[in-house]
DOVOLO-999305 format. One record per residue (C-alpha): residue number from 1; x, y, z. Coordinates in pm, whole numbers. Example, Ala and Ser with C-alpha at 12.3 -4.5 7.8 and 13.67 -1.06 7.14 Angstrom:
<atoms>
+-----+--------+--------+--------+
! pos !     px !     py !     pz !
+-----+--------+--------+--------+
!   1 !   1230 !   -450 !    780 !
!   2 !   1367 !   -106 !    714 !
+-----+--------+--------+--------+
</atoms>
This chain:
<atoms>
+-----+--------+--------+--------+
! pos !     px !     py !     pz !
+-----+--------+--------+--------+
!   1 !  11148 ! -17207 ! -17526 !
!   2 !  11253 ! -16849 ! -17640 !
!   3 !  11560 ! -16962 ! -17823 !
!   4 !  11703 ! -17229 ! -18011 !
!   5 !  12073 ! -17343 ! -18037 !
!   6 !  12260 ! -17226 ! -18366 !
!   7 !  12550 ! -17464 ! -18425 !
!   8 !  12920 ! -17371 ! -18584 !
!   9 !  13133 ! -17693 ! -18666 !
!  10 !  13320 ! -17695 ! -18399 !
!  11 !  12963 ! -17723 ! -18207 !
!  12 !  12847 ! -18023 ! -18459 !
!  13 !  13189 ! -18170 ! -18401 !
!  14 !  13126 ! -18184 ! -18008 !
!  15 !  12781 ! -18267 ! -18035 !
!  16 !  12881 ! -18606 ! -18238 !
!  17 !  13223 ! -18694 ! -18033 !
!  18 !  13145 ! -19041 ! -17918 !
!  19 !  12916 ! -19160 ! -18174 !
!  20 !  12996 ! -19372 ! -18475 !
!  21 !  13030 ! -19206 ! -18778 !
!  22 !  12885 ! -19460 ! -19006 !
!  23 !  12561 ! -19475 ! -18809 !
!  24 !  12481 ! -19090 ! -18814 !
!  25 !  12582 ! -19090 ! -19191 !
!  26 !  12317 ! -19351 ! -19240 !
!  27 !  12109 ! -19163 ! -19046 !
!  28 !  12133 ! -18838 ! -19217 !
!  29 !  12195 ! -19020 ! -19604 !
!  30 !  11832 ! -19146 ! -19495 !
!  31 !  11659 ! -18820 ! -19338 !
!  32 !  11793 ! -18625 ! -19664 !
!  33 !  11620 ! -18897 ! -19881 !
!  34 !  11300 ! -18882 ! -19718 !
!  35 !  11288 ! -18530 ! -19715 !
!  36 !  11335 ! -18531 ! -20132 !
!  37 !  11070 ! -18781 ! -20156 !
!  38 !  10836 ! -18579 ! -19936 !
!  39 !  10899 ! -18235 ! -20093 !
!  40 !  10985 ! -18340 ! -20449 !
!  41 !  10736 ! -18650 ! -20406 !
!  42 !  10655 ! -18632 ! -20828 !
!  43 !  10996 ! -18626 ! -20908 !
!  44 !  11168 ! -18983 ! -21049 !
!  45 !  11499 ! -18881 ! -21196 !
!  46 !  11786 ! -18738 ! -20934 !
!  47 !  12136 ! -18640 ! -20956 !
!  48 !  12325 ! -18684 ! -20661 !
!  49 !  12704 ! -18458 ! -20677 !
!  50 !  12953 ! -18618 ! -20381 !
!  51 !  13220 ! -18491 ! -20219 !
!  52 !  13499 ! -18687 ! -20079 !
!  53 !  13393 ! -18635 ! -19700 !
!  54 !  13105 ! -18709 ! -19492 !
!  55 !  12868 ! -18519 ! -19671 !
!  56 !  12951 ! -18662 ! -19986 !
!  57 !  12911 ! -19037 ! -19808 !
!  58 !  12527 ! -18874 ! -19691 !
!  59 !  12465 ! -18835 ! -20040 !
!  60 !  12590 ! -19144 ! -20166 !
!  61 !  12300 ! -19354 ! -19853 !
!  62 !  12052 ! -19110 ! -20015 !
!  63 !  12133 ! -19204 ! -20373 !
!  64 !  12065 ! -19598 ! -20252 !
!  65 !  11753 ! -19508 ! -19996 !
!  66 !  11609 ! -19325 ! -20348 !
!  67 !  11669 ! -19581 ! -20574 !
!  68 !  11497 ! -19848 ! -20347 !
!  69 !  11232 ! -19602 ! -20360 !
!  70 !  11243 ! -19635 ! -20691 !
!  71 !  11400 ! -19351 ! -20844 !
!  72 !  11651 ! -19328 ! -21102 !
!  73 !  11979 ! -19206 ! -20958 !
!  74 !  12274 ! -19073 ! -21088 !
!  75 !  12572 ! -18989 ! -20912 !
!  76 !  12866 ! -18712 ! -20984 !
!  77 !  13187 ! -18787 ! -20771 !
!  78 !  13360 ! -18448 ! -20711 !
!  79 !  13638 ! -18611 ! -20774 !
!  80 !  13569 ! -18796 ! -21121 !
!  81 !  13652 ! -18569 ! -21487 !
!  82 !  13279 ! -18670 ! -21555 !
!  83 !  13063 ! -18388 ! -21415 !
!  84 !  12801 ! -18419 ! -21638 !
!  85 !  12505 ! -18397 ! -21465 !
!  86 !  12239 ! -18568 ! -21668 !
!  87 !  11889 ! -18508 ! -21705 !
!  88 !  11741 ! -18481 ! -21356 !
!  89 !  11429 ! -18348 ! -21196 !
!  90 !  11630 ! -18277 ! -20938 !
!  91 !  12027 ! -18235 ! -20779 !
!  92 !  12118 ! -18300 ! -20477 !
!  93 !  12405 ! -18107 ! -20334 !
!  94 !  12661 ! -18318 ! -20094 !
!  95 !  12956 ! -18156 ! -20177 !
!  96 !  13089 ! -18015 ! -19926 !
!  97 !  12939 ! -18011 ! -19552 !
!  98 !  12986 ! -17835 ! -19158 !
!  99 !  13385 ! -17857 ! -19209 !
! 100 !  13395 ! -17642 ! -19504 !
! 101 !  13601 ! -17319 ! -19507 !
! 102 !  13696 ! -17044 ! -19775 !
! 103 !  13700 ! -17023 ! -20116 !
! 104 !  13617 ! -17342 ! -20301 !
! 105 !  13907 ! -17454 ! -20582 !
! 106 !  13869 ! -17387 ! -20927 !
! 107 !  13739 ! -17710 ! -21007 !
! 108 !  13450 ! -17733 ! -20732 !
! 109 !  13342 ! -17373 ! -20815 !
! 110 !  13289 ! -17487 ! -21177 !
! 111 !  13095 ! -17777 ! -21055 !
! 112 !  12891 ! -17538 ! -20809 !
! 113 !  12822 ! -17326 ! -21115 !
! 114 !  12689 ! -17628 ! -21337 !
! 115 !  12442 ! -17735 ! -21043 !
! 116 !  12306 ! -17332 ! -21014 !
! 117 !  12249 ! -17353 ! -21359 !
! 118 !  12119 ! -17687 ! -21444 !
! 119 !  11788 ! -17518 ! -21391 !
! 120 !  11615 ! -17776 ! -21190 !
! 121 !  11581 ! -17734 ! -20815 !
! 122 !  11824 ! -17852 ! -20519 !
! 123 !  11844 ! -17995 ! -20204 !
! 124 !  12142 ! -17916 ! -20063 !
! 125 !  12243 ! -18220 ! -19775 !
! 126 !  12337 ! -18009 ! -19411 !
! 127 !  12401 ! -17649 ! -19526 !
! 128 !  12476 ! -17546 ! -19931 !
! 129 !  12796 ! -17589 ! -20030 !
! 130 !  13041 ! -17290 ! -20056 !
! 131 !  12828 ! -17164 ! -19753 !
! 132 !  13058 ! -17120 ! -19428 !
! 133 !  12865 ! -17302 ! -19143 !
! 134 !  12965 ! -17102 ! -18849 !
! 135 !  12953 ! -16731 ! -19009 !
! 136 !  12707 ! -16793 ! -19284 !
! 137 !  13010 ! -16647 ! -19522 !
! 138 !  13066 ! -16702 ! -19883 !
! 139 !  13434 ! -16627 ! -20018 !
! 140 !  13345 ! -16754 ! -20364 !
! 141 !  13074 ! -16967 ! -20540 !
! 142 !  12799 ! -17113 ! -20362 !
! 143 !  12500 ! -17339 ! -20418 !
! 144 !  12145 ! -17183 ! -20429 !
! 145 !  11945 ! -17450 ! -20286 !
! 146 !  11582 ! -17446 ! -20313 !
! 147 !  11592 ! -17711 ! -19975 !
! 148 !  11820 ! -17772 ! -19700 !
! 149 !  11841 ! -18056 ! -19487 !
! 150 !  12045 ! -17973 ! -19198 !
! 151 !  12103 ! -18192 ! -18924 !
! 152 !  12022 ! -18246 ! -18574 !
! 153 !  12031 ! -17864 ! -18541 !
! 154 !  12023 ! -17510 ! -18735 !
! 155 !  12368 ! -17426 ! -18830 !
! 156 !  12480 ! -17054 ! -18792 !
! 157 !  12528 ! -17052 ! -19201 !
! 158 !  12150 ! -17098 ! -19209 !
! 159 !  12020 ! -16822 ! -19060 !
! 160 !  12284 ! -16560 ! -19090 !
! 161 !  12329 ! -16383 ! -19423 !
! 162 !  12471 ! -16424 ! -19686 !
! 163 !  12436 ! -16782 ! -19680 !
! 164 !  12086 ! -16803 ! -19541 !
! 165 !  11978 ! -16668 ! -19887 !
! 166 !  12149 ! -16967 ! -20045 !
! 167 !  11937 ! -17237 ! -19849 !
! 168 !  11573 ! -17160 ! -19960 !
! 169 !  11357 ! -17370 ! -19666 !
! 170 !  11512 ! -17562 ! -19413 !
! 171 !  11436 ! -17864 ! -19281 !
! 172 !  11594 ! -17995 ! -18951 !
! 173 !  11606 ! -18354 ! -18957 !
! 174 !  11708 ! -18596 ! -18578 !
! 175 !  11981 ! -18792 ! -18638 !
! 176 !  11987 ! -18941 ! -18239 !
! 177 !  12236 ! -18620 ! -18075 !
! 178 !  12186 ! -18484 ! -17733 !
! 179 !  12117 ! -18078 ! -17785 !
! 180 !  12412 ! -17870 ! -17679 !
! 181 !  12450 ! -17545 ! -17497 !
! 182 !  12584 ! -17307 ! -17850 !
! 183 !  12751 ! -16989 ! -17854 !
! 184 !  12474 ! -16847 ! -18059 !
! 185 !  12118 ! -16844 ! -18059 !
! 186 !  11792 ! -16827 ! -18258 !
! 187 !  11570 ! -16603 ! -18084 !
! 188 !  11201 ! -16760 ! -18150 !
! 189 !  10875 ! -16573 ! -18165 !
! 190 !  10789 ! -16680 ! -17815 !
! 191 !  11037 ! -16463 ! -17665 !
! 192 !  10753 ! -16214 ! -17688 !
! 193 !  10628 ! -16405 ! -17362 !
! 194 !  10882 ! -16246 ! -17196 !
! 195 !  10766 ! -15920 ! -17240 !
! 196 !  10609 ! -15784 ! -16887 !
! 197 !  10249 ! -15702 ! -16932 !
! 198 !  10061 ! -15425 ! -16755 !
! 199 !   9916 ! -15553 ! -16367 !
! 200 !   9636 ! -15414 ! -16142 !
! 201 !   9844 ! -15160 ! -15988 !
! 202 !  10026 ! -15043 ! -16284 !
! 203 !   9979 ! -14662 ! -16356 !
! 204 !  10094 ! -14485 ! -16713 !
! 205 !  10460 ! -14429 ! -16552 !
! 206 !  10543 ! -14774 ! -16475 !
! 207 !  10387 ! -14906 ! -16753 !
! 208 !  10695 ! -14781 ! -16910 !
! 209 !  10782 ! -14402 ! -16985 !
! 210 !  10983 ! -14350 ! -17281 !
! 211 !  11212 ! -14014 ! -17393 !
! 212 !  11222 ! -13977 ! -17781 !
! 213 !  11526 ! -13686 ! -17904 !
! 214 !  11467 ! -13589 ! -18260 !
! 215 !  11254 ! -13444 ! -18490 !
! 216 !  11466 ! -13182 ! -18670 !
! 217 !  11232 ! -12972 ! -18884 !
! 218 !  11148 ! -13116 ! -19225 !
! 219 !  11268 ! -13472 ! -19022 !
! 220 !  10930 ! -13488 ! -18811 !
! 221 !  10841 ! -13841 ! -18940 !
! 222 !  11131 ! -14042 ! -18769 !
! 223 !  11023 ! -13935 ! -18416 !
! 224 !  10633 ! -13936 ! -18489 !
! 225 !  10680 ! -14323 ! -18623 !
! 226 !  10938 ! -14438 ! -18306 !
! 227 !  10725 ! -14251 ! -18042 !
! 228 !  10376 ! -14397 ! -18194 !
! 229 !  10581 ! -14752 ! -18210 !
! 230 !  10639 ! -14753 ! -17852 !
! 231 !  10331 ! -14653 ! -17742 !
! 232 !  10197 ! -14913 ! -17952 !
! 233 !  10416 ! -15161 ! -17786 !
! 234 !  10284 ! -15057 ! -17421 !
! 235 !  10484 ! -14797 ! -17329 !
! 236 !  10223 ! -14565 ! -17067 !
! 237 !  10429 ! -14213 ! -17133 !
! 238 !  10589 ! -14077 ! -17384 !
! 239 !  10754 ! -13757 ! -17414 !
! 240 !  10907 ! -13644 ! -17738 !
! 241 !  11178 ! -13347 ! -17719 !
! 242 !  11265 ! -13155 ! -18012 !
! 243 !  11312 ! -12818 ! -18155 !
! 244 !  11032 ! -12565 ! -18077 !
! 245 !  11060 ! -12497 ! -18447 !
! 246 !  10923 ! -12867 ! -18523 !
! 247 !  10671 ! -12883 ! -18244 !
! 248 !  10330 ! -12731 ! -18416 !
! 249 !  10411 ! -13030 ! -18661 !
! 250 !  10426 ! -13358 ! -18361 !
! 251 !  10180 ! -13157 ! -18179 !
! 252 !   9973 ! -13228 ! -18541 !
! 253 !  10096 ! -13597 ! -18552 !
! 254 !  10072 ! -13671 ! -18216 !
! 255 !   9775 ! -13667 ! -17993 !
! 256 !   9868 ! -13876 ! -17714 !
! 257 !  10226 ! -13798 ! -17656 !
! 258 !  10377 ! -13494 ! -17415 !
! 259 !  10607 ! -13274 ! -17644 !
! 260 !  10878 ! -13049 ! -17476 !
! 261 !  11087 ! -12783 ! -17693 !
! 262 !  11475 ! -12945 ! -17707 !
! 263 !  11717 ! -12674 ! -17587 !
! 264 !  12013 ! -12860 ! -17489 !
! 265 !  12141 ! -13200 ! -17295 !
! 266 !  11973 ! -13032 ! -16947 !
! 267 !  11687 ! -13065 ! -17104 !
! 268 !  11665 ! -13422 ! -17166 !
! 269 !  11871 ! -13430 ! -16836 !
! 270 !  11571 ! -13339 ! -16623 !
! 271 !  11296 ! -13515 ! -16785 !
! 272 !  11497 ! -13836 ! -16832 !
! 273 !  11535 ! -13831 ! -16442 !
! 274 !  11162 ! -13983 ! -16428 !
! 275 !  11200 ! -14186 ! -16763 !
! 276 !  11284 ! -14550 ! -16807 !
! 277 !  11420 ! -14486 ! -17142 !
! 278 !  11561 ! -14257 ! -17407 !
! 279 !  11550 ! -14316 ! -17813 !
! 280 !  11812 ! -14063 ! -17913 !
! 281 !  11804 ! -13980 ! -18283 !
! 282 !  11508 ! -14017 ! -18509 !
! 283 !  11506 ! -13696 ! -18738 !
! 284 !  11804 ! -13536 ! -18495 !
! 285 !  11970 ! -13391 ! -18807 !
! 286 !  12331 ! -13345 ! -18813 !
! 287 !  12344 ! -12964 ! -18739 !
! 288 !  12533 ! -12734 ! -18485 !
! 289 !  12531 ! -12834 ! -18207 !
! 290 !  12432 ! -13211 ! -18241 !
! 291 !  12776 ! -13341 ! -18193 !
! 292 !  12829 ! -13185 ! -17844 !
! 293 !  12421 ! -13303 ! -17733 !
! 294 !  12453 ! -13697 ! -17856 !
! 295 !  12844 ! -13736 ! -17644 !
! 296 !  12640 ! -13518 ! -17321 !
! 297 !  12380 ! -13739 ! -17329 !
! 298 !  12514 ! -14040 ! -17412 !
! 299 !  12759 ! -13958 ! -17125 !
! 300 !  12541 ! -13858 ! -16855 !
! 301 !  12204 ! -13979 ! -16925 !
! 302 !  12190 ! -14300 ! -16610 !
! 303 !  11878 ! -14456 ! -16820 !
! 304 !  11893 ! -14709 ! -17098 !
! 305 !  11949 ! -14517 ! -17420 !
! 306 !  11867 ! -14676 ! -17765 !
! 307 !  12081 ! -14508 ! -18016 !
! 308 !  11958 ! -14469 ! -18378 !
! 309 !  11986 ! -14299 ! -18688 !
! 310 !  12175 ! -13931 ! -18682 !
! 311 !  12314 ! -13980 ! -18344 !
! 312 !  12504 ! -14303 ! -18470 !
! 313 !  12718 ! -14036 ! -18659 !
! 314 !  12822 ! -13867 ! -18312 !
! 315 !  12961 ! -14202 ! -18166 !
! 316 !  13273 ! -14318 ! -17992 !
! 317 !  13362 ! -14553 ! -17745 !
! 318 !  13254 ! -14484 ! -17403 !
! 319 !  13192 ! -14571 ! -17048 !
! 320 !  12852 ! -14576 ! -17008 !
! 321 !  12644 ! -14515 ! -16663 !
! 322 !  12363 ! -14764 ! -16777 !
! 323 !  12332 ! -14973 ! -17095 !
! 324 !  12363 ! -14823 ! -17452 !
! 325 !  12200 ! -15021 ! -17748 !
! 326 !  12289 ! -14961 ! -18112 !
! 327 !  12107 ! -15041 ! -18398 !
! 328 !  12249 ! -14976 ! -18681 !
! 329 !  12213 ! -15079 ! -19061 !
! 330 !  12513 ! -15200 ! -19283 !
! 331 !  12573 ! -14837 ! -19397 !
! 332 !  12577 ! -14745 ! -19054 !
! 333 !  12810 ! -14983 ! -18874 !
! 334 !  13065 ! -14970 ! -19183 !
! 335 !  13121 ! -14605 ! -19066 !
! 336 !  13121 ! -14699 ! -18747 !
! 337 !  13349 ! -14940 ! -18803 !
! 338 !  13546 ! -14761 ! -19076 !
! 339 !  13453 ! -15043 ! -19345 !
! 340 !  13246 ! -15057 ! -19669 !
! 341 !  12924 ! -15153 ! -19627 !
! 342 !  12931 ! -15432 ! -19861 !
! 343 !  13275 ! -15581 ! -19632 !
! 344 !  12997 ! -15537 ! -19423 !
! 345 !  12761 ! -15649 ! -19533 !
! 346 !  12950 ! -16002 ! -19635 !
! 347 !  13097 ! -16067 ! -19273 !
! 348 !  12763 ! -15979 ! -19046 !
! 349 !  12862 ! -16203 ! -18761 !
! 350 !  13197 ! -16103 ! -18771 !
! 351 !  13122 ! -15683 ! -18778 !
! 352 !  12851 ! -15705 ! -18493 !
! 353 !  13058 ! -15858 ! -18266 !
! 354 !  13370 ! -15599 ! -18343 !
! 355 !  13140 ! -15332 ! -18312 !
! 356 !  13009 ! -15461 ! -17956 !
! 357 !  13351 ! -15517 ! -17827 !
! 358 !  13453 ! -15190 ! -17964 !
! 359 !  13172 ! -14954 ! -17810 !
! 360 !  13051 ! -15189 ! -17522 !
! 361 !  12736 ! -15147 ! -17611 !
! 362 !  12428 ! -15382 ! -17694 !
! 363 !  12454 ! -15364 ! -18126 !
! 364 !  12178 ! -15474 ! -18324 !
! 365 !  12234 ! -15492 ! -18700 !
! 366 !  11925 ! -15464 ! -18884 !
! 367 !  11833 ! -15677 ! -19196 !
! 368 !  11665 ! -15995 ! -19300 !
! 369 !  11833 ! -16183 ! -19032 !
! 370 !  11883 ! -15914 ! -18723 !
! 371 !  12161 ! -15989 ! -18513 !
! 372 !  12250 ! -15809 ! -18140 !
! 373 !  12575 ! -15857 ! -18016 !
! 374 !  12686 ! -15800 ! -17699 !
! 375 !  13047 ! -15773 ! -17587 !
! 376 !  13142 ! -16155 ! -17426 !
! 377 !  12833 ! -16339 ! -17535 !
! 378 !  12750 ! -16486 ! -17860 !
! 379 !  12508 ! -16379 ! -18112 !
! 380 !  12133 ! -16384 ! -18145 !
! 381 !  11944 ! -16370 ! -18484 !
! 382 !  11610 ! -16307 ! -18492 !
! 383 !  11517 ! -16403 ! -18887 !
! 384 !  11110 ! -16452 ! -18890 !
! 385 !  11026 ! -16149 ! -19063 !
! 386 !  10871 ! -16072 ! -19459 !
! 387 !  11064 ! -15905 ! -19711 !
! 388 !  10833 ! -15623 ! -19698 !
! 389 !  10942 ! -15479 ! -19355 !
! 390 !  11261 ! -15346 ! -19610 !
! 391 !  11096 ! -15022 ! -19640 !
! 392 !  11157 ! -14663 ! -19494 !
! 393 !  11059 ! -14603 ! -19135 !
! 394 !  11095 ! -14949 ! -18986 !
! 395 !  11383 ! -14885 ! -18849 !
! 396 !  11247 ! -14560 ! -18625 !
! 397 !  10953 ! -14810 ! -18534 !
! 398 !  11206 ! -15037 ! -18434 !
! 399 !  11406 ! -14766 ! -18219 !
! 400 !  11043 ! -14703 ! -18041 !
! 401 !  10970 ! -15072 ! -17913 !
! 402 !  11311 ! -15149 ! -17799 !
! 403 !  11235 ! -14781 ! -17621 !
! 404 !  10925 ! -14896 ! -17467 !
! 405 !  11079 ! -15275 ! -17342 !
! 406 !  11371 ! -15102 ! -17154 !
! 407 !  11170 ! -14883 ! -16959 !
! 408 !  10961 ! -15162 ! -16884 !
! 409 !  11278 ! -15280 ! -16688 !
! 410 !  11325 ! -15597 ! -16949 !
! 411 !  11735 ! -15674 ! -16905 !
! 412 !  11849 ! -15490 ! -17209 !
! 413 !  11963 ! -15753 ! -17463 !
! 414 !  11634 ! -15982 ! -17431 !
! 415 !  11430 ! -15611 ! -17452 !
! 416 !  11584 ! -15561 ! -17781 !
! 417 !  11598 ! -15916 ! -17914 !
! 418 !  11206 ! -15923 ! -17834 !
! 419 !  11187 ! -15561 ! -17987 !
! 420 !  11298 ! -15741 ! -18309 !
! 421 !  11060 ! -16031 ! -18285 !
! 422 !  10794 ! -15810 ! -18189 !
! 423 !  10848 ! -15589 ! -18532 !
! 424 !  10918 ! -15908 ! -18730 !
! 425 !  10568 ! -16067 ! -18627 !
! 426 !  10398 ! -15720 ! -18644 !
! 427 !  10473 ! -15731 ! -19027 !
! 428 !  10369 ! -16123 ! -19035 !
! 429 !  10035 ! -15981 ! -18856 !
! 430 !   9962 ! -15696 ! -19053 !
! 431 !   9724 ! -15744 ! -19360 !
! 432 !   9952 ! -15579 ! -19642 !
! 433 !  10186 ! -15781 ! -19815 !
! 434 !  10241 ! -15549 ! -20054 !
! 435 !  10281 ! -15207 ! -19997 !
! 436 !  10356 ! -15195 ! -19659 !
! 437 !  10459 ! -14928 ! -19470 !
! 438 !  10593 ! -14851 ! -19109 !
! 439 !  10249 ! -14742 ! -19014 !
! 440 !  10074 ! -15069 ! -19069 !
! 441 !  10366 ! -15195 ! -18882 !
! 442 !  10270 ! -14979 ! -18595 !
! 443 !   9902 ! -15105 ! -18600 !
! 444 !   9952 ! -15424 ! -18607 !
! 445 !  10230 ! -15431 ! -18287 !
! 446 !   9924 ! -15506 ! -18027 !
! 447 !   9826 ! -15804 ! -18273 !
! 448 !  10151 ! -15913 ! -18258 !
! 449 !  10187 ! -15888 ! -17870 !
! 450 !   9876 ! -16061 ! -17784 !
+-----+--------+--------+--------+
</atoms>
């Protein structure tokens, strides 16, 4: 299975219509008890903080399963003046569950603040409270959870940012639901399946022949890394185009790709008319001239066209002859957008899908949990990748295996939801943990495609 179902409330709210309440809280008070015992199994002394709704009645089943597992249990109710939290080992957070929207009140933010800082760690019971479950959203405070038990599926709040930074490792626990078809998805590693792979009578053309437009001079780097990243990710042909001026340098950098001197859109024009792709934008600079090139291509070109970096800059909304794909950062798609990056940066879910409606394009926003939008479908996150792929030039390597996927003929948003996962394991399979750079991404893309 390539994807798994991300749930918003309204989702969780379907997916339970028809059962009895009290049974699934016992269910889940249970499953978040075992999981304490299992990952905290040393610790004796709990405090368990309750809302007034269903999550606060799980937490009050797991107070009694841990007790009768003989722990000592305290519990806070929200709603009590006593919010003193004790002395425990650990705090449970059931606070506030799915149904939770906004900013909490003055009171419950004070009493998320004293279980951040009670210095001990905590499970938070279905998602961390203050954590929107079907945006991942924060609008004030929020528990940091060390552990999450969320139930019968992953909630959207898990894996997008910024609340998947507030739920430390998640565990999914059954509590007896039939799985639902979501709006949004979790793209899993195994997409990579997908991914055609080279037959018998494959030559280096249909293999997948990919057009990289960059490569200003002194910006030589972005199209070297994005054109070695797709031939690293099976592309047969690649041609970079760029000004003559920078060609002695790729011709330096790059032994196995075709370079062709960039005089205008005809150029890319002609070539592109035996291409299965175009990455327009590594190292394109934003000189004379660019403006004008990015709208002709991006106009004209009747090939998929992945659109990166400078040429993001030259961007309006179009009607495209073939698919477009975006892939912005936060910086990126706030100008796009005409937003701060932080407002950005705070409503992911939210500014990926505006942007795909906007431009009708394929949008990927790049960062610890990827998302690609596309306009009238939900969202797919793709979140399995190490801090360490934060570092300069991933994106360009990025822009080249999404290159090499669409001219492989993959349908355009799972070629650059596999690009993603293909990148993501690449920096899972490649030795450095510290240190790393684009290139060792590069290297270790045929590890990571088997």
């Amino acid at each position: 299975m390539s994807f798994e179902p991300l749930y918003t409330a309204e989702e969780m709210k379907a997916a339970e219509a028809g059962h009895d309440v009290d049974v699934l809280m016992q269910r889940a008070g249970e499953a978040a008890a075992r999981v304490a015992l299992h990952v905290f199994h040393g610790a004796r002394r709990y405090t368990v903080v309750a809302g007034g709704g269903a999550n606060g009645g799980d937490g009050r089943i797991a107070a009694e399963f841990l007790r009768g597992s003989g722990c000592d249990v305290r519990i806070v109710d929200a709603k009590s003046d006593d919010h003193d939290l004790g002395d425990p080992e650990v705090v449970v957070d059931a606070l506030f569950g799915t149904g939770f929207q906004g900013e909490p009140r003055a009171e419950a933010a004070a009493l998320i603040e004293r279980i951040n800082g009670a210095g001990v760690p905590v499970l938070a019971i279905d998602l961390p409270s203050g954590v929107d479950a079907s945006t991942g959203e924060i609008a004030g405070a929020a528990v940091r959870a060390r552990e999450t038990v969320t139930f019968h599926g992953r909630k959207v709040g898990v894996e997008v940012a910024p609340g998947r930074f507030h739920c430390g490792v998640v565990h999914v626990a059954d509590i007896g639901l039939d799985q639902l078809e979501t709006e949004h998805r979790l793209v899993r590693l195994d997409v990579l399946s997908e991914v055609p792979r080279r037959g018998p009578e494959d030559n280096k053309y249909t293999a997948g022949h990919v057009i990289v437009v960059g490569g200003s001079p002194g910006l030589t780097g972005a199209p070297s890394l994005t054109a070695a990243a797709a031939m690293r990710a099976d592309a047969g042909y690649v041609t970079v185009v760029a000004p003559e001026s920078a060609l002695p340098v790729l011709e330096q950098r790059l032994l196995e790709a075709v370079k062709r001197p960039l005089g205008g859109a005809d150029d890319v024009l002609e070539l592109a008319a035996k291409a299965g792709s175009v990455a327009l934008g590594p190292g394109l600079g934003r000189g004379d001239g660019v403006h004008e090139l990015v709208r002709q291509l991006l106009a004209e070109l009747h090939v998929p066209v992945v659109v990166d970096a400078d040429a993001l800059f030259e961007l309006e909304p179009g009607d495209w002859p073939a698919p477009r794909v975006l892939t912005p950062h936060a910086g990126e798609l706030g100008r796009l957008l005409g937003r701060e990056s932080g407002w950005i940066s705070a409503h992911r879910l939210k500014a990926v899908r505006e942007a795909a409606e906007r431009f009708r394009c394929i949008v990927l926003l790049k960062g610890a949990d990827t998302l690609i939008a596309e306009s009238g479908k939900g969202v797919l996150v793709v979140a399995h990748g190490l801090p360490s792929l934060a570092t300069a030039g991933t994106g360009d390597v990025l822009t080249g295996v999404i290159g090499a996927f669409l001219a492989k003929g993959m349908e355009p948003r799972l070629a650059t939801a596999a690009a993603a996962a293909a990148a993501q394991k690449a920096s899972i399979e490649a030795p450095q943990r510290a240190g790393l750079v684009a290139s060792d991404v590069i290297a270790a893309l045929p590890r990571a495609l088997g």
